[in-house]
C-alpha positions, -999 to +999 in steps of 0.1 A: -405-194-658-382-221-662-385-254-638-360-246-613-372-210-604-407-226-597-393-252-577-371-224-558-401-207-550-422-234-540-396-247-513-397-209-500-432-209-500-434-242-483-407-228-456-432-195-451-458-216-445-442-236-422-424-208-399-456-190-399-482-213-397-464-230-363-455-192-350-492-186-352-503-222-335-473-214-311-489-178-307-523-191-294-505-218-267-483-194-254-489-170-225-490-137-234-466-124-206-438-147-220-405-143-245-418-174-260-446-155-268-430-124-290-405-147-302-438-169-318-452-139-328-421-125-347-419-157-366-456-157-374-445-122-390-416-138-406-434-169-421-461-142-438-434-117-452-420-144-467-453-158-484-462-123-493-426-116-513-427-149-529-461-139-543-447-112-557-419-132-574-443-149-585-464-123-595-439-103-612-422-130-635-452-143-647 
């Protein structure tokens, strides 16, 4: 895999990390009975899909 594919995929694995990791923190402060709530929750789902289909690219091209 050439240099600038692995960087590609390190800045989206960074961003999944980052959406997910702070959707899940957000998850936890939240109260359950609030929007703010599912919307932290949808981007905790977000952040992971994207981990999980990077590590596939990953995976895959290796």
């Amino acid at each position: 895999m050439d240099e600038q594919k692995r960087n590609a995929l390190r800045g989206f694995l960074q961003i999944g990390i980052f959406i997910g990791g702070t959707g899940l923190v957000l998850a936890f402060i939240e109260p359950r009975d609030s929007p703010e709530f599912v919307l932290s929750v949808c981007s905790a789902a977000m952040g992971a899909a994207l981990v999980v289909a990077v590590a596939v690219m990953i995976r895959r091209s290796v």
